[in-house]
N, C-alpha and C positions, 0 to 999 in steps of 0.2 A: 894160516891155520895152525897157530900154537899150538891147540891142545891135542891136533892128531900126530901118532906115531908115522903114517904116512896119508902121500898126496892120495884124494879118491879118483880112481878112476874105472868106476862107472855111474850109470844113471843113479844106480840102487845105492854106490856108495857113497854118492853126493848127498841123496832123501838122507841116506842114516846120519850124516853128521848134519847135516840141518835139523833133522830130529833131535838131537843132542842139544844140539846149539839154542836151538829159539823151543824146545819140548814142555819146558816148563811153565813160559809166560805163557806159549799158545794154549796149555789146558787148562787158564783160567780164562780164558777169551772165547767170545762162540765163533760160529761158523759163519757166520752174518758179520763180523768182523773182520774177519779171513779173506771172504769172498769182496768187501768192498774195500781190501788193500788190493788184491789181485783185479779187482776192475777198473783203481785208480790205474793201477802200473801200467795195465794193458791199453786205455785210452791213452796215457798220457807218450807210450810206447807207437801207438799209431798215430800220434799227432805227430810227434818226432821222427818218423818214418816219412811221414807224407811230406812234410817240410823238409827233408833230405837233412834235419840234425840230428839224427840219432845216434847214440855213442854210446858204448857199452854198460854201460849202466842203467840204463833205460832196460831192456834184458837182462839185466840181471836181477834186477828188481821186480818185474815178472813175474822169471824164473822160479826166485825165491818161497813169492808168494802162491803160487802154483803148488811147488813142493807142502810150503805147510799144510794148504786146501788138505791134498793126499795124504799127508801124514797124518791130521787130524779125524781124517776118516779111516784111516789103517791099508790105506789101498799101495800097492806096489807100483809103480809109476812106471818102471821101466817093463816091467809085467805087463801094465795097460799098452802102455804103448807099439809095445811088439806084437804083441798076441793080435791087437788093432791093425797094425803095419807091418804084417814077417815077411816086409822086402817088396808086399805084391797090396796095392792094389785093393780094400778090403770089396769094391762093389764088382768092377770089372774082371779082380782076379787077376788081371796082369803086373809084371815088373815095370811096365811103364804107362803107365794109367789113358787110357783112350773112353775112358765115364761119356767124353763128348759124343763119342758115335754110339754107347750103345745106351746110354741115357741111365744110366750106372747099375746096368746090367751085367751079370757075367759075359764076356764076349762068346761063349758058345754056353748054350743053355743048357742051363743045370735045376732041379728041382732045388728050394731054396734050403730046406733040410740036407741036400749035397753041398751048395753051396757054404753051410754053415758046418759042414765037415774038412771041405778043402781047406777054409782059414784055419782051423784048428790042426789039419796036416802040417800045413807049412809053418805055422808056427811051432809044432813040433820040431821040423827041419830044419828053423833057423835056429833054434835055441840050441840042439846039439851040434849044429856045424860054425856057428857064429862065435869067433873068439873075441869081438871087440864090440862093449858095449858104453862105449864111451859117449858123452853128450855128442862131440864130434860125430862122432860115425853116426849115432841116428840122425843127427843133420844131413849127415850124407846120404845115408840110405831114404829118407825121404826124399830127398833132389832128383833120386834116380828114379824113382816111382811116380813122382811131379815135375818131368823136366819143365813141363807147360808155365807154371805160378814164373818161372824166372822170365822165360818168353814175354808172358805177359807183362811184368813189373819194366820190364826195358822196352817196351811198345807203349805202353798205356800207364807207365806210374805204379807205384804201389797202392793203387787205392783197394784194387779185388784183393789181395791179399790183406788190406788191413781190416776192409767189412768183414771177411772170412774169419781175424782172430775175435774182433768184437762179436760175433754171431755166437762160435764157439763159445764165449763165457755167458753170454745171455740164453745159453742151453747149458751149460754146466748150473747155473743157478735154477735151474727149472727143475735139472734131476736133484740136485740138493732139497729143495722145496718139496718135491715128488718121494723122494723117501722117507723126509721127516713125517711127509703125512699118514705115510704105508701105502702109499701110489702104487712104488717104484723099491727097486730092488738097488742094492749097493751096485750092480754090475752097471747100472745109469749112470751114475756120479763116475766108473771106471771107465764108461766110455765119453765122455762129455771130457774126460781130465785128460785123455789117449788124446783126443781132436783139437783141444784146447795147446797141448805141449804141441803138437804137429806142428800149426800154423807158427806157433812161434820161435821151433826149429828152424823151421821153412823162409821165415822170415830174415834168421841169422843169417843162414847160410846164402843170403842171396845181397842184404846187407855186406856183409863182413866177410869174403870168399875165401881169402888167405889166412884168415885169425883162428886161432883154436878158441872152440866154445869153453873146454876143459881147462885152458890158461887163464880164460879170463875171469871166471868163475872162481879159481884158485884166489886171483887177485883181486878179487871184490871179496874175499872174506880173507887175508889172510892174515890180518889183524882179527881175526875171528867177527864178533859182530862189529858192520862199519860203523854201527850208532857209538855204542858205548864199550867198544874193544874190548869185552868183558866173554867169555867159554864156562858157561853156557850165559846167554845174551841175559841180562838186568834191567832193561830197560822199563820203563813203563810206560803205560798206554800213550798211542798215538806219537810217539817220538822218533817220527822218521825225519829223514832229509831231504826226501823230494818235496822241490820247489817248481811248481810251475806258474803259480798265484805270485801273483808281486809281492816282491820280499822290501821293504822300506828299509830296510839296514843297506842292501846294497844300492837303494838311490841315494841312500847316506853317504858312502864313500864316493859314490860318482859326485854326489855338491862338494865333499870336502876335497877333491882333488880338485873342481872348477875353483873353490875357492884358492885352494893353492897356485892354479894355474894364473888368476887374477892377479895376485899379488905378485908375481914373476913379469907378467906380461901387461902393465899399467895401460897400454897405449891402445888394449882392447877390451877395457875394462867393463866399458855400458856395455858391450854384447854379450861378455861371459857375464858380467854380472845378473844380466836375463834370462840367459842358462840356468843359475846357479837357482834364479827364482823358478823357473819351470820345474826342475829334478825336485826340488822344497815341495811346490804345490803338489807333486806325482806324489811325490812319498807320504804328507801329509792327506791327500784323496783315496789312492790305494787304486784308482778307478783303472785298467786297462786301457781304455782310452786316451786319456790323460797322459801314464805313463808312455806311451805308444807315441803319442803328438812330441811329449818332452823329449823321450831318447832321439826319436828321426831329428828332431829341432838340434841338439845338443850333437848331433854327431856330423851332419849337415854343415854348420857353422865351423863346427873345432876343423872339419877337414878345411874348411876354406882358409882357418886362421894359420893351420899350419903349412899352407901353399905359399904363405905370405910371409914367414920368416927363413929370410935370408943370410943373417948373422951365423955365424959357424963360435960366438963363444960362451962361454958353460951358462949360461940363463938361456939364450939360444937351446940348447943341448937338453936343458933340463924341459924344458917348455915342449921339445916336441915326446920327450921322455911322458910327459905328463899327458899331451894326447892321445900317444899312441896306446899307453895303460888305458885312458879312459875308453879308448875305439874299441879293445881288447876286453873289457867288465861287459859292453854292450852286445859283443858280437858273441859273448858268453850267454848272454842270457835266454831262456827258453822264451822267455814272454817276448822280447824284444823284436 
């Protein structure tokens, strides 16, 4: 983060240099553009969840796109969020959420005009007693309010908690649509963006136990934008780097390494040479399927060729050098 004077640490001071950072391209951009980068991130965020690859960037990516949602509409995010979340509970009312026994009732009954004063107490009470408003800590304090989501993700998978962040956006685009039409009031879109950032706090912190949200976030922009390294970001339309579609430059370098590996290792020539033809067809198809047949074939094979050399001298050396680079592009890849 070049161009700030210091690191942000809170929610509010993350939105404002996002604001800074991407303010300018985003207000030539609509909100329909907005919303289907934050619904790529967020599928592509629970696919990678679900397959246990997910790595930090996947969240960040999200996160980012969340923030401009809010910033585009002028809404306070860490405002939603609390006001939504102050510690308790928004249905049951409680610090440790039991929605299941009273069917997301207050657990002692309250008329709902009380009920919609209590949230507004406590959230009074955590904003003047609350000194940490770090992405962290709201990680935290959601965990403590949802011990159950982690219960569940270690019994049954993260599949309930990834329906729950996709549900979240397919209502945050509802209040979007709802107030452009004058349905629906801004406080829609505040709470749709409060429920939408939850689960995917939620998600972090059960993810990633030990990691600070606020390091990593740091490190995904600290070349300011990761596109074009540029404060305040230049980029133009559509030039992200998420890759989850087959990318044919890297089954480029997986043929140009079987080629290299061919020329090294003569005496298994026909079978990489078939390789080299399957990774060609994938990258020239582009088709999933394909790809998917080529890598399991190409990686299948390379481990058997490298069970088979027993030489210990430098063509030996470079040849396993060479599959284990190849083993290492494939076991990289999101599609693979």
């Amino acid at each position: 983060m070049k161009a700030r004077s210091s690191i942000p640490q809170s929610v509010k001071e993350f939105q404002s240099y996002l604001a800074e950072l991407y303010g300018q391209v985003n207000k030539k951009r609509s909100s329909d553009y907005l919303y289907g980068y934050l619904s790529r991130s967020v599928a592509y965020l629970g696919k990678n969840l679900a397959q246990n690859k997910v790595d930090e960037q996947h969240f960040m990516r999200a996160l980012s796109w969340l923030f401009s949602i809010a910033n585009y509409y002028e809404c306070d995010l860490q405002k939603c969020l609390f006001s939504r979340f102050p510690a308790i509970c928004p249905y049951c009312l409680t610090g440790s959420c039991i929605c299941f026994k009273t069917k997301k009732q207050p657990v002692d009954f309250i008329p709902a005009y009380k009920a919609s004063k209590e949230r507004s107490d406590r959230f009074n009470v955590f904003t003047n007693t609350n000194r940490d408003w770090s992405l962290s800590s709201a990680a935290s304090t959601l965990a403590k309010i949802y011990p159950n989501n982690e219960i569940i993700w270690h019994h049954a998978g993260p599949w309930y908690l990834v329906a729950k962040m996709q549900e979240e956006v397919g209502e945050l685009h509802e209040a979007i649509s709802k107030f452009a039409s004058g349905e629906k009031s801004i406080s829609a879109i505040e709470e749709e963006l409060a429920d939408t950032f939850a689960w995917i706090l939620s998600a972090w912190n059960i993810a990633f136990p030990s990691r600070s949200l606020d390091d990593a976030m740091v490190d995904y922009y600290y070349q300011d934008c990761p596109v074009c390294t540029k404060f305040p970001c230049s980029c133009i339309d559509r030039a992200d780097r998420a890759a989850e579609l087959i990318d044919p430059r890297v089954l480029e370098r997986i043929r140009s390494s079987l080629e290299e590996l061919e020329w090294a290792l003569p005496a298994a020539s026909e079978s990489i040479s078939q390789l080299r033809q399957s990774v060609a067809a994938a990258a020239a198809d582009q088709s999933e399927p394909t790809t998917l047949h080529a890598l399991r074939e190409t990686k299948g094979a390379l481990t058997k060729i490298r069970e088979g050399i027993s030489a210990t001298d430098d063509v030996a050396k470079r040849s396993v050098s060479i599959i284990d680079s190849i083993h290492k592009m494939i076991e990289m890849l999101p599609w693979s």
